[in-house]
Structure formats: structure tokens, C-alpha cells
C-alpha atoms as one frame of an Amber mdcrd trajectory, in Angstrom:
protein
 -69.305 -12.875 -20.608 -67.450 -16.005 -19.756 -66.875 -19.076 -22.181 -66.359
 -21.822 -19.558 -68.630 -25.042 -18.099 -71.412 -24.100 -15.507 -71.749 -20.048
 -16.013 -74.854 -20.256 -18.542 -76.269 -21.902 -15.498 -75.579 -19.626 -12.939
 -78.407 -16.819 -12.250 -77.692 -13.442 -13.585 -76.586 -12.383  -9.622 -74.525
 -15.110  -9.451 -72.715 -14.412 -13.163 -72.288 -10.342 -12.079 -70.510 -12.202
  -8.774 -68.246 -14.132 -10.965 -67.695 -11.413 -13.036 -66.668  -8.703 -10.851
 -64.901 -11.101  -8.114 -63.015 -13.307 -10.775 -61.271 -10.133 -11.978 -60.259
  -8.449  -8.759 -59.063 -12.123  -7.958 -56.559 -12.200 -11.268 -55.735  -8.663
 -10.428 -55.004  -9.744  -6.954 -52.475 -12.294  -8.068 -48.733 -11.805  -8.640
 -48.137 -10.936 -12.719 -46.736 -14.916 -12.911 -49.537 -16.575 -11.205 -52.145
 -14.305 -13.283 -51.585 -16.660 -16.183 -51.780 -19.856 -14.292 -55.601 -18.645
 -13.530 -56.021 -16.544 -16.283 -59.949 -17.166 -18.357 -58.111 -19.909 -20.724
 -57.459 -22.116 -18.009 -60.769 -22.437 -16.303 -62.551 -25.894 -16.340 -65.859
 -25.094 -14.580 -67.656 -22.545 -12.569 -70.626 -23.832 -10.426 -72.988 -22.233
  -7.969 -72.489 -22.802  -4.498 -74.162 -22.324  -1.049 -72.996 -19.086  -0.006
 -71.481 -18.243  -3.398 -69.391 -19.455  -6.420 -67.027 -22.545  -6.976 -64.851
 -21.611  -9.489 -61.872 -24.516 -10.835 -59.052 -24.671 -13.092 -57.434 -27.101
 -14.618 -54.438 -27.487 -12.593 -57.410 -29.176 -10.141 -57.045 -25.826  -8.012
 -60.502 -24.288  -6.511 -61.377 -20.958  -5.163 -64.773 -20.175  -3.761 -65.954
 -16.832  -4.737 -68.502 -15.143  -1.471 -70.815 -12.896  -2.170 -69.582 -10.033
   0.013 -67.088  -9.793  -3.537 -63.979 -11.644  -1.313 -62.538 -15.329  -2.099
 -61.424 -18.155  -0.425
């Protein structure tokens, strides 16, 4: 479970979304850009037609779809 603004709001579908998505995402990333969006520097995660809105706090967004991809 996440610590971060929004995801004790999100349904329980929407949290496993974040969940599984958020750390294929991190995985995705080169090793240096894995701590630029690593867990300590999310602001907010909110839910979002289609999916999940998930920010950082370099004002960066990525929109997490429910077929487990991002944008």
C-alpha cells in the first residue's frame, strides 16, 4: 500500500491498477530516471475517467489506463 494524497480514495480496482501499473512504470524507466519517480516523490494520485492520474512533484503527470499501459 501506497502513502501518498488521493489513493485512500481510490476504489480497491482502481488501487490494484495503481499498484501493479505504477511498478511496471518505475521498472520501465532508465535506473536514473527511476529515482526521479520513485514512491518518495509522488504528490497525488487521483482517479480519472478511463483510469489513474498519477503526479510528482517535479509537476510531471502520467495517466495510468486500465488495460495496465501509461501515458
Amino acid at each position: 500500500m501506497v502513502s501518498v494524497k488521493g489513493y485512500s480514495n481510490l476504489t480497491n480496482e482502481q488501487k490494484d491498477l495503481f499498484d501493479s501499473v505504477y511498478k511496471n512504470h518505475i521498472m520501465a524507466m532508465k535506473a536514473e530516471m527511476r529515482k526521479r519517480y520513485s514512491e518518495q516523490h509522488l504528490e497525488k494520485v487521483k482517479a480519472d475517467k478511463g483510469g489513474i492520474k498519477v503526479y510528482f512533484d517535479n509537476g510531471e503527470w502520467f495517466k495510468y489506463l486500465k488495460d495496465g499501459t501509461w501515458s
